[in-house]
PDB file as gemmi writes it, atoms N, CA and C in Angstrom:
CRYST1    1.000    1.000    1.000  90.00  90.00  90.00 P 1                      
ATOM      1  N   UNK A   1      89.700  31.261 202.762  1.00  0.00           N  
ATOM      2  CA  UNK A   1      90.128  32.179 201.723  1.00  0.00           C  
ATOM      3  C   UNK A   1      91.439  31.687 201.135  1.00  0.00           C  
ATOM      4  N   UNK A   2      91.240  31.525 199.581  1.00  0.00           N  
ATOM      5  CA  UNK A   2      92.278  30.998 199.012  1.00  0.00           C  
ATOM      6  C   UNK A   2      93.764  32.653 199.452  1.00  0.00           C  
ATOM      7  N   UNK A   3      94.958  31.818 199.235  1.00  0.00           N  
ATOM      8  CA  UNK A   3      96.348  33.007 198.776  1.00  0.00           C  
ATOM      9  C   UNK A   3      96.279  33.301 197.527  1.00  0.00           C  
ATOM     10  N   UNK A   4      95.345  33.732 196.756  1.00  0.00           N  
ATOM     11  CA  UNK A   4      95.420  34.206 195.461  1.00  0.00           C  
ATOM     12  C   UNK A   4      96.281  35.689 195.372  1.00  0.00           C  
ATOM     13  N   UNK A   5      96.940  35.912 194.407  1.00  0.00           N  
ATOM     14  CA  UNK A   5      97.196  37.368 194.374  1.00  0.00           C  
ATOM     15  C   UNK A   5      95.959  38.166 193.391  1.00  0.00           C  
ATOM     16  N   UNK A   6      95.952  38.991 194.036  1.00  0.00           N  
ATOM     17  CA  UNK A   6      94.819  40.286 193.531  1.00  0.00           C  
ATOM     18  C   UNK A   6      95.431  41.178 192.862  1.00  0.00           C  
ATOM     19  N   UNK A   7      94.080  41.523 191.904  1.00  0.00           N  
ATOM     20  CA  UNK A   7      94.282  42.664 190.589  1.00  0.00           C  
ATOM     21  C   UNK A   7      93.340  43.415 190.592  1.00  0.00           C  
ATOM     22  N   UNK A   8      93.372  44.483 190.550  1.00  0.00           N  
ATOM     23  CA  UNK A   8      92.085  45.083 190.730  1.00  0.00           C  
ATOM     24  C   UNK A   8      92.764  46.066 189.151  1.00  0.00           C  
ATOM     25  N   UNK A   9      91.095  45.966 187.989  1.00  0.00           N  
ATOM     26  CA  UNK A   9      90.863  46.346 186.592  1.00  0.00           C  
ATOM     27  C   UNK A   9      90.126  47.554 186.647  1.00  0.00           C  
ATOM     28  N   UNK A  10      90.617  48.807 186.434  1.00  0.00           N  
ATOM     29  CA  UNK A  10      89.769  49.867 186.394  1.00  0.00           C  
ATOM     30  C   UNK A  10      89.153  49.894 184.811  1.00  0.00           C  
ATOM     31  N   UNK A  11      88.053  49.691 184.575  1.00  0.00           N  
ATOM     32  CA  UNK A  11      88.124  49.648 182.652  1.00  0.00           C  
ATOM     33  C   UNK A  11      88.153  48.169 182.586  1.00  0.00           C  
ATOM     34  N   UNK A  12      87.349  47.024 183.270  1.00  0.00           N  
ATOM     35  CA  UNK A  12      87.709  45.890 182.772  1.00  0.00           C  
ATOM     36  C   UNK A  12      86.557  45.447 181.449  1.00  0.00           C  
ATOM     37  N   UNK A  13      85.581  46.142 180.811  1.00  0.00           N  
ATOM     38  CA  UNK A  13      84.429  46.275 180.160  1.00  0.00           C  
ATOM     39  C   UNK A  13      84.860  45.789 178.487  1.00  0.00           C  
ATOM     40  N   UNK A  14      85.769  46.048 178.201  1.00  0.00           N  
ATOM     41  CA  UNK A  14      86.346  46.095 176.571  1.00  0.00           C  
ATOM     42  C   UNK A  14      87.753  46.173 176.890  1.00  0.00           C  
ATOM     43  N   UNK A  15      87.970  45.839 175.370  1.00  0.00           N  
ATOM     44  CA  UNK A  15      89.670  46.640 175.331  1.00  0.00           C  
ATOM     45  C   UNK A  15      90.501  45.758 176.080  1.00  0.00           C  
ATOM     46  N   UNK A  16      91.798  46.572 176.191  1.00  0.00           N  
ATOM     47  CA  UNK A  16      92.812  45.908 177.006  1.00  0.00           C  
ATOM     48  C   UNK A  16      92.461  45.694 178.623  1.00  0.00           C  
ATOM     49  N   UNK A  17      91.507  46.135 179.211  1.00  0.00           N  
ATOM     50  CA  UNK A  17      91.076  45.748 180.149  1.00  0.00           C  
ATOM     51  C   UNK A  17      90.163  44.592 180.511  1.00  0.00           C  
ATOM     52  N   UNK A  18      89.495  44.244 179.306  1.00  0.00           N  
ATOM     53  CA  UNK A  18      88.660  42.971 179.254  1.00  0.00           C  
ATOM     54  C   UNK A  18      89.729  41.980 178.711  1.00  0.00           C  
ATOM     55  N   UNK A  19      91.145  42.186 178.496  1.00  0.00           N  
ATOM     56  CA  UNK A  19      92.154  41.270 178.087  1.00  0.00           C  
ATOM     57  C   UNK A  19      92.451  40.708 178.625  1.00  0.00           C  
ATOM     58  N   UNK A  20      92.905  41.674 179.742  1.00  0.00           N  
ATOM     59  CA  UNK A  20      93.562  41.725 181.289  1.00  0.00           C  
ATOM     60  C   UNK A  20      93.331  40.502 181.920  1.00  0.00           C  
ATOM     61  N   UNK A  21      91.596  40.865 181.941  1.00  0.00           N  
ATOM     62  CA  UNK A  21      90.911  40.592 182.815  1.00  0.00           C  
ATOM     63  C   UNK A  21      91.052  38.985 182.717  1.00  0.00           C  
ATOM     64  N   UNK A  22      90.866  38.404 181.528  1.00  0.00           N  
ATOM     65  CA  UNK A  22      90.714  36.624 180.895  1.00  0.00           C  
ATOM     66  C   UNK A  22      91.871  36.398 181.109  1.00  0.00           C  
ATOM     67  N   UNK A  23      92.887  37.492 180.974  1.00  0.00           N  
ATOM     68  CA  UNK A  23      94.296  36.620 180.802  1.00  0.00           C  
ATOM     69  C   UNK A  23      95.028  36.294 182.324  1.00  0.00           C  
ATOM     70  N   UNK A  24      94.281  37.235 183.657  1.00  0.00           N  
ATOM     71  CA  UNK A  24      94.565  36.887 184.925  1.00  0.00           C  
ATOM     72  C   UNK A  24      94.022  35.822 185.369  1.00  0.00           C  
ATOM     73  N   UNK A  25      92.615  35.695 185.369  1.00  0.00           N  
ATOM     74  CA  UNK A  25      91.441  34.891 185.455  1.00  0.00           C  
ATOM     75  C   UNK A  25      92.092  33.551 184.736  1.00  0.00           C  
ATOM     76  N   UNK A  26      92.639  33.525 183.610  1.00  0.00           N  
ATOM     77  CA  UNK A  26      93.063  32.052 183.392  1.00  0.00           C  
ATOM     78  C   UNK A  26      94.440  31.980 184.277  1.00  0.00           C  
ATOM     79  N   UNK A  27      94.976  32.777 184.680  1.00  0.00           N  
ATOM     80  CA  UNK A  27      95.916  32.608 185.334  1.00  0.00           C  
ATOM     81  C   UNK A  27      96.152  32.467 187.117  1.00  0.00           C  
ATOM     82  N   UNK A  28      94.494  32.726 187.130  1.00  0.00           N  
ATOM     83  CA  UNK A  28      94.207  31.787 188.470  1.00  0.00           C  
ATOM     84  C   UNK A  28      94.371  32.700 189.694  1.00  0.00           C  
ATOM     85  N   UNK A  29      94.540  34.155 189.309  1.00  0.00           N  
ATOM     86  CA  UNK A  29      94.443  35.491 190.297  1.00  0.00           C  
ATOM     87  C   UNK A  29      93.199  35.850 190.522  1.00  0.00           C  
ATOM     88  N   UNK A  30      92.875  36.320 191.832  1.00  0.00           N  
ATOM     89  CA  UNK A  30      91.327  37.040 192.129  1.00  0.00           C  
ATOM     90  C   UNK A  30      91.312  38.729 191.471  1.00  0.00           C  
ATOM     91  N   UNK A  31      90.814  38.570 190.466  1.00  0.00           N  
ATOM     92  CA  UNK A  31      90.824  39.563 189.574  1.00  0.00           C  
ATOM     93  C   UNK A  31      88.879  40.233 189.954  1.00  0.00           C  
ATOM     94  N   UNK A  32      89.520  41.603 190.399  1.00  0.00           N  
ATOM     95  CA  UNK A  32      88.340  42.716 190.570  1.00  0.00           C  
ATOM     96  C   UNK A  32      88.241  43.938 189.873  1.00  0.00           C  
ATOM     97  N   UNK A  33      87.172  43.483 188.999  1.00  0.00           N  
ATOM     98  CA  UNK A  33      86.735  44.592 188.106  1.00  0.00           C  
ATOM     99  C   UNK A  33      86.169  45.297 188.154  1.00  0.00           C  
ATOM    100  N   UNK A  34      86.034  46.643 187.614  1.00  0.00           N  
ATOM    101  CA  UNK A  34      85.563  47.486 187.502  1.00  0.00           C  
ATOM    102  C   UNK A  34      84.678  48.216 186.273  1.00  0.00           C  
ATOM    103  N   UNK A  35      83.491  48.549 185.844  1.00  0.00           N  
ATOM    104  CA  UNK A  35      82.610  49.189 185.086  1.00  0.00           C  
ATOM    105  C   UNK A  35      82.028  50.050 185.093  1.00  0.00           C  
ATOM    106  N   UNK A  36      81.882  50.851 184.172  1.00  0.00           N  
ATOM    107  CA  UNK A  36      80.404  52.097 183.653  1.00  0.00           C  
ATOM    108  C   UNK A  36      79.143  51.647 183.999  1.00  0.00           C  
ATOM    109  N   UNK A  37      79.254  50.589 182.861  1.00  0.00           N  
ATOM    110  CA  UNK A  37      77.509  49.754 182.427  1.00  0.00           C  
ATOM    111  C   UNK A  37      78.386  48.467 181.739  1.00  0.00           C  
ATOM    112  N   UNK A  38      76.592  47.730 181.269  1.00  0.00           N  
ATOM    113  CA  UNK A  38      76.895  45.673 181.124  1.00  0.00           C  
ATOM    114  C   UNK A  38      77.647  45.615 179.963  1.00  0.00           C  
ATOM    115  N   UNK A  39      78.011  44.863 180.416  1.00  0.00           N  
ATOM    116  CA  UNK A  39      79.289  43.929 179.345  1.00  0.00           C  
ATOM    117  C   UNK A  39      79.075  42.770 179.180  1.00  0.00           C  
ATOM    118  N   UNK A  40      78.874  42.261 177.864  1.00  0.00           N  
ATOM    119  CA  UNK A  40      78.495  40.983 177.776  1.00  0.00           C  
ATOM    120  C   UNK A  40      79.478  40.285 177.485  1.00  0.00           C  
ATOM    121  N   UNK A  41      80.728  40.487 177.147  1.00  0.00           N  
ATOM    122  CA  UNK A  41      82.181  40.353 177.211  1.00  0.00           C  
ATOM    123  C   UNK A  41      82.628  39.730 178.457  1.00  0.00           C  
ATOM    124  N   UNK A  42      82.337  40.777 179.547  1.00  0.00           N  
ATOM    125  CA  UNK A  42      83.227  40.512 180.843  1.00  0.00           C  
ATOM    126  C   UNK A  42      82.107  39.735 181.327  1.00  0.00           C  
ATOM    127  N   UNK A  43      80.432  39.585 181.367  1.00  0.00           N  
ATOM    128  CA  UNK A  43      79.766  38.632 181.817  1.00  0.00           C  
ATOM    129  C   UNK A  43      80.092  36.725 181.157  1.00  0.00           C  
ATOM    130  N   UNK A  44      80.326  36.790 180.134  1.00  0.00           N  
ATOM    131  CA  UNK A  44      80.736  35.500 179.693  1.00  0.00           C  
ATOM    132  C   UNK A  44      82.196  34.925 180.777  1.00  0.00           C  
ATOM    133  N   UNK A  45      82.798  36.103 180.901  1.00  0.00           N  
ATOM    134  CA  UNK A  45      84.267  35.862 181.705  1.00  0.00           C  
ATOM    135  C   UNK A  45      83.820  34.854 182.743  1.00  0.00           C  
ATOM    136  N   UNK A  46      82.981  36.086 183.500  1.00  0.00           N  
ATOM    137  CA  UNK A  46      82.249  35.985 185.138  1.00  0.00           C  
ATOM    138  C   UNK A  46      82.175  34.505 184.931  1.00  0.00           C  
ATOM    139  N   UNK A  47      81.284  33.988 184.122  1.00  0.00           N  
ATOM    140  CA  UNK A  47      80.426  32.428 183.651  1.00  0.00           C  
ATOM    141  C   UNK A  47      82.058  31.497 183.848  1.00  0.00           C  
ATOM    142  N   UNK A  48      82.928  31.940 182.680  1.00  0.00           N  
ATOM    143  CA  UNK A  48      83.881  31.284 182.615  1.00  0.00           C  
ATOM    144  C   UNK A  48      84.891  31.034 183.977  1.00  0.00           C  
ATOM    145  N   UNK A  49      84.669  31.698 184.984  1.00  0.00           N  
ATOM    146  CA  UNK A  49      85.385  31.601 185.825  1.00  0.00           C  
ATOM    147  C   UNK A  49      85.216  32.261 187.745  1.00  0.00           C  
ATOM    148  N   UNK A  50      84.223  31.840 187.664  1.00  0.00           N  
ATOM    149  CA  UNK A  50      83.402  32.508 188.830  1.00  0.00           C  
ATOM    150  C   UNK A  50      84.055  32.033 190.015  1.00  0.00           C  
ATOM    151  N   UNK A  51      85.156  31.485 190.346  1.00  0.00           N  
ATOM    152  CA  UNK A  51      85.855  32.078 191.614  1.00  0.00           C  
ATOM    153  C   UNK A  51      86.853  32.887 191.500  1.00  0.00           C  
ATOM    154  N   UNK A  52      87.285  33.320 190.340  1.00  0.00           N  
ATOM    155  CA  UNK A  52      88.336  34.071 189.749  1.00  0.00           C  
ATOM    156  C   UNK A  52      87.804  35.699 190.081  1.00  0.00           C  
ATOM    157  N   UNK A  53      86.966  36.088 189.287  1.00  0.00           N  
ATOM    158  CA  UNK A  53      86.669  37.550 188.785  1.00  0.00           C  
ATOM    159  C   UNK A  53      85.154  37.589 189.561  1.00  0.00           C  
ATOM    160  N   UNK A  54      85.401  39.305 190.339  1.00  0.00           N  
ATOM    161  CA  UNK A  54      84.239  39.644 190.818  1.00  0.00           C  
ATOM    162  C   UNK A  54      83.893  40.936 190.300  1.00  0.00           C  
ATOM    163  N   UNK A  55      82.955  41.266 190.045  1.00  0.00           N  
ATOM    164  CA  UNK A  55      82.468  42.354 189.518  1.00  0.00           C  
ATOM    165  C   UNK A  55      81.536  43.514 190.720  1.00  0.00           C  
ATOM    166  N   UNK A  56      82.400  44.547 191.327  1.00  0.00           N  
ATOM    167  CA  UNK A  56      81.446  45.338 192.033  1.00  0.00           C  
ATOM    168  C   UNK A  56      80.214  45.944 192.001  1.00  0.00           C  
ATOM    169  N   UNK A  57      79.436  45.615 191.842  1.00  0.00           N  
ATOM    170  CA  UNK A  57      77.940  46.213 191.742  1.00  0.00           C  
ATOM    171  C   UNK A  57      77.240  47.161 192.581  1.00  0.00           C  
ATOM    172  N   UNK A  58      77.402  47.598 193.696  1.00  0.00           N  
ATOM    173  CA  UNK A  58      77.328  48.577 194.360  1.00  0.00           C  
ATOM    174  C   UNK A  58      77.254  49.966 193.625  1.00  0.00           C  
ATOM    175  N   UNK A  59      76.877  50.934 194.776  1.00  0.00           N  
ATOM    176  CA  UNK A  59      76.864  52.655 194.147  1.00  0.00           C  
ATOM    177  C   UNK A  59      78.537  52.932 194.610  1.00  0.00           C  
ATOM    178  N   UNK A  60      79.206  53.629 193.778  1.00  0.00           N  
ATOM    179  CA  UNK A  60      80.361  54.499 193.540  1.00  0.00           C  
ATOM    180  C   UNK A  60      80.693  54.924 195.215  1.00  0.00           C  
ATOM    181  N   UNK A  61      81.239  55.586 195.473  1.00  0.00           N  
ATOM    182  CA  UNK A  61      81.654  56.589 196.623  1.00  0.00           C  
ATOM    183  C   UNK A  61      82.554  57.630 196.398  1.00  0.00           C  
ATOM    184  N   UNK A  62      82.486  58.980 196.284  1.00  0.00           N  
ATOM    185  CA  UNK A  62      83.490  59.825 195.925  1.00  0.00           C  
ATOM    186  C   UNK A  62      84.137  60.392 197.240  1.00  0.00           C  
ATOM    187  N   UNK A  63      85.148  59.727 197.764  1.00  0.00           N  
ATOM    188  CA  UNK A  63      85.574  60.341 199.675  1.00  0.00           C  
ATOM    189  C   UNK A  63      86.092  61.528 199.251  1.00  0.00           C  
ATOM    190  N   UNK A  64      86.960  62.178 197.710  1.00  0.00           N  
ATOM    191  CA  UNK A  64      87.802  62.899 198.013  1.00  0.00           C  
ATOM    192  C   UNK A  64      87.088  63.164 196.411  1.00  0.00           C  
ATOM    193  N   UNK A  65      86.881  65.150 196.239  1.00  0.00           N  
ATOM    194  CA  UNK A  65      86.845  65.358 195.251  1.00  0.00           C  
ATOM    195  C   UNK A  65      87.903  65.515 194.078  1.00  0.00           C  
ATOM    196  N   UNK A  66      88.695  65.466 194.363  1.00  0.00           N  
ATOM    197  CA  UNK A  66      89.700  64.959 193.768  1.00  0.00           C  
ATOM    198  C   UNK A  66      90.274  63.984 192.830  1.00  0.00           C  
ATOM    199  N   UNK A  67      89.407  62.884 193.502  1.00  0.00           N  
ATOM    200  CA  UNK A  67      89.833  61.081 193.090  1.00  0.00           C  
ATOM    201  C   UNK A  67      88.821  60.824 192.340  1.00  0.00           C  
ATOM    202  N   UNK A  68      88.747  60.134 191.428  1.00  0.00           N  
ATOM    203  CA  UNK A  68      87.608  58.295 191.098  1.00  0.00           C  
ATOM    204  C   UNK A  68      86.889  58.356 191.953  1.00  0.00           C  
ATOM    205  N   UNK A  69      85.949  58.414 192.021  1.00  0.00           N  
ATOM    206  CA  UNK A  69      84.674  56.958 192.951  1.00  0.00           C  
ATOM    207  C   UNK A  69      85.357  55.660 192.716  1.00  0.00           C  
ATOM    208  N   UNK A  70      85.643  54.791 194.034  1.00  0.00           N  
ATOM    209  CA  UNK A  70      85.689  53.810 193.837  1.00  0.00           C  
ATOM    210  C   UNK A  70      84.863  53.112 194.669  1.00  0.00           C  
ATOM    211  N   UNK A  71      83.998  51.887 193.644  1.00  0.00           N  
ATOM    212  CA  UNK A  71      83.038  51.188 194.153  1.00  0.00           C  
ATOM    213  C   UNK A  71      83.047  50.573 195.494  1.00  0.00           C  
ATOM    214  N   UNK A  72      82.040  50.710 196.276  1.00  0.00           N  
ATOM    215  CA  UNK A  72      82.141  50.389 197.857  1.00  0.00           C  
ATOM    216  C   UNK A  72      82.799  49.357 197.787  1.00  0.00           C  
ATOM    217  N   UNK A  73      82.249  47.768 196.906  1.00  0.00           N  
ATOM    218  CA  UNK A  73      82.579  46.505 197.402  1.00  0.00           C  
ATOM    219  C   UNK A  73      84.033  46.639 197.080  1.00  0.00           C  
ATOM    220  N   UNK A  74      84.690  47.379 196.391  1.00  0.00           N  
ATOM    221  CA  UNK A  74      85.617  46.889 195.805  1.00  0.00           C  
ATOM    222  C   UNK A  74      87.055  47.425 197.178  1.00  0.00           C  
ATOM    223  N   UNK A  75      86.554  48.860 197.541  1.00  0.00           N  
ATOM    224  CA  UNK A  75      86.920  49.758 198.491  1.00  0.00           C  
ATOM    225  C   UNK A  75      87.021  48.401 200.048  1.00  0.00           C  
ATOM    226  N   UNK A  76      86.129  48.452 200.115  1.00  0.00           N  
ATOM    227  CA  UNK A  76      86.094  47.364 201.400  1.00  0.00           C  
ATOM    228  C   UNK A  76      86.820  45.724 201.301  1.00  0.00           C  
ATOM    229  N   UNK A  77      86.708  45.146 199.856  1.00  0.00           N  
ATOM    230  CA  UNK A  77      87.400  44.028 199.708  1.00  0.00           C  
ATOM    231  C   UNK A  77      88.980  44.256 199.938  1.00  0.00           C  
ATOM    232  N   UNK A  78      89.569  45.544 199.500  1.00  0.00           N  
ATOM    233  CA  UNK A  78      90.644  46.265 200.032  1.00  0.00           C  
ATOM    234  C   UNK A  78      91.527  45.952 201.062  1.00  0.00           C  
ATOM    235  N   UNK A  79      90.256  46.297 202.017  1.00  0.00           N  
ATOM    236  CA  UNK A  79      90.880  46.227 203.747  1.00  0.00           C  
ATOM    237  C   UNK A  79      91.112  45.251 203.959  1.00  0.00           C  
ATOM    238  N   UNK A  80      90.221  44.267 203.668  1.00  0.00           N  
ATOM    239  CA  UNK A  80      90.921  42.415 203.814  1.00  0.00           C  
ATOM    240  C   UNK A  80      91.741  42.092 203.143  1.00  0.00           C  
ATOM    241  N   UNK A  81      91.943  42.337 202.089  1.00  0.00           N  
ATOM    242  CA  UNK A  81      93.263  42.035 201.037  1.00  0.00           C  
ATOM    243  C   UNK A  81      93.881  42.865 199.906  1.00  0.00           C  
ATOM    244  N   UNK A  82      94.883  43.824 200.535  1.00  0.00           N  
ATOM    245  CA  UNK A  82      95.100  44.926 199.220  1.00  0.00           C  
ATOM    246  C   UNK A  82      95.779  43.995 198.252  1.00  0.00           C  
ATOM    247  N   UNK A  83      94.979  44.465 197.154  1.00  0.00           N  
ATOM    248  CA  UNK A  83      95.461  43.999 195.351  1.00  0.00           C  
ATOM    249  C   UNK A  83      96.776  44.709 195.460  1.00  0.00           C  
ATOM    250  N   UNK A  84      97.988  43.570 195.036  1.00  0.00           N  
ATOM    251  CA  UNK A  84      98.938  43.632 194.642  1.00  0.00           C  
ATOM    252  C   UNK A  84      99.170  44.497 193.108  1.00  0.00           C  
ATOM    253  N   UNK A  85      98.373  44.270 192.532  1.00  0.00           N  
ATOM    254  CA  UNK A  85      98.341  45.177 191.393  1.00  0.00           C  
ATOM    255  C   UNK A  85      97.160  45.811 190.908  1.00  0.00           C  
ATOM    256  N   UNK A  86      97.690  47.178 190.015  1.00  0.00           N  
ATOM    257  CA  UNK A  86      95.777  47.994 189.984  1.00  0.00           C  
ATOM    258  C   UNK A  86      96.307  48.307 188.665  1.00  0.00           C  
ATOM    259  N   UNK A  87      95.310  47.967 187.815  1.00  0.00           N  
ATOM    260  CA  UNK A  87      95.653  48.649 186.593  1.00  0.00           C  
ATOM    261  C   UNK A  87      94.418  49.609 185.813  1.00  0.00           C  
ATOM    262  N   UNK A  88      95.009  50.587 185.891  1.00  0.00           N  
ATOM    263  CA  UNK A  88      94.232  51.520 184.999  1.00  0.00           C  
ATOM    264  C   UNK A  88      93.647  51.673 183.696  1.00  0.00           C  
ATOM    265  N   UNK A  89      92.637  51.499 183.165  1.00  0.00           N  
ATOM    266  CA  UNK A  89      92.723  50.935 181.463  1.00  0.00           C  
ATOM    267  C   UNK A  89      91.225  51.989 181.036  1.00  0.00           C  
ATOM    268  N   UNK A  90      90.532  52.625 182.105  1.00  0.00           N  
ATOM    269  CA  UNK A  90      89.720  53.074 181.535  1.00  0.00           C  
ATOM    270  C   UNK A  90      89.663  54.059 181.144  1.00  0.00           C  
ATOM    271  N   UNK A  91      89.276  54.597 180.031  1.00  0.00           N  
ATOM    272  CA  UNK A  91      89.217  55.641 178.973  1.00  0.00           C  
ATOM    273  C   UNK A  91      88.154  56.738 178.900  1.00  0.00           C  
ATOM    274  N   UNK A  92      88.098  57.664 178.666  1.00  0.00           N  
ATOM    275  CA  UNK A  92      87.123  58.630 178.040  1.00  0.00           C  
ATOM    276  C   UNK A  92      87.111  58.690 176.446  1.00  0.00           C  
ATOM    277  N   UNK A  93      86.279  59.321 176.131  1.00  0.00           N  
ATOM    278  CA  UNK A  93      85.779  59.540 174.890  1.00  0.00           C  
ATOM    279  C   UNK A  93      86.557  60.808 174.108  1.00  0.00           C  
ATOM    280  N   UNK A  94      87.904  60.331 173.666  1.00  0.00           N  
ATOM    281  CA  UNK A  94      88.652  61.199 173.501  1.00  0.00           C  
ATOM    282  C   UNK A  94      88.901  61.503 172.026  1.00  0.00           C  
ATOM    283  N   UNK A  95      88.029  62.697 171.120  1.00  0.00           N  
ATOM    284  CA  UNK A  95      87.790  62.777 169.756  1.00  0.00           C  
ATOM    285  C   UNK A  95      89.402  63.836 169.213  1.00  0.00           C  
ATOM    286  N   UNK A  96      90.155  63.687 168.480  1.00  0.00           N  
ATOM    287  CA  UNK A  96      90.997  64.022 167.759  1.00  0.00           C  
ATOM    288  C   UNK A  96      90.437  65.436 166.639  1.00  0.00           C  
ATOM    289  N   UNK A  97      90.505  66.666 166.928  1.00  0.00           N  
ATOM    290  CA  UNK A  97      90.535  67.643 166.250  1.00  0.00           C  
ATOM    291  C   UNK A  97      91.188  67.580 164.876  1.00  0.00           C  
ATOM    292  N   UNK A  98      90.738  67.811 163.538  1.00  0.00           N  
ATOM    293  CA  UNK A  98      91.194  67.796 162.724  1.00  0.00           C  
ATOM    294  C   UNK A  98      91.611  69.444 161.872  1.00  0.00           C  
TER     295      UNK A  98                                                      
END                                                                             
């Protein structure tokens, strides 16, 4: 196991989270993302850099009603190596009243 430092992308799908994501990934961090549904964005990444960026695919887990689901693999990659940084980027569908 490389000493990479870890990022873990909540929202890495679009947006400033699919920014994130290329701009760690070229920068040579084990960057773990996170998604809704496919991205053909963050799949080109994957292509571009497949020891860099992993994408959790697993079912969700909600331990605490309270929190996020966060994806098993991502939950368990954790315990072996907590991500030095987590960034939050994902959004809801937030419409502006006029």
């Amino acid at each position: 196991m490389t000493n990479k430092p870890t990022i873990l992308i909540v929202g890495a799908s679009r947006g400033l989270g699919l920014a994130l994501v290329e701009q760690f990934c070229s920068r040579d961090w084990h960057v773990i993302g996170t998604v809704r549904g496919k991205s053909a964005a963050l799949d080109d990444l994957k292509a571009r850099f497949p020891g860099s960026l992993r994408i959790p695919t697993k079912p969700a887990i909600d331990s605490d009603r309270n929190q996020p689901p966060v994806p098993i693999e991502a939950s368990q990659a954790f315990r072996r190596k907590p991500a030095g940084v987590v960034v939050w980027s994902e959004g809801g569908d937030i419409r502006l009243r006029s």
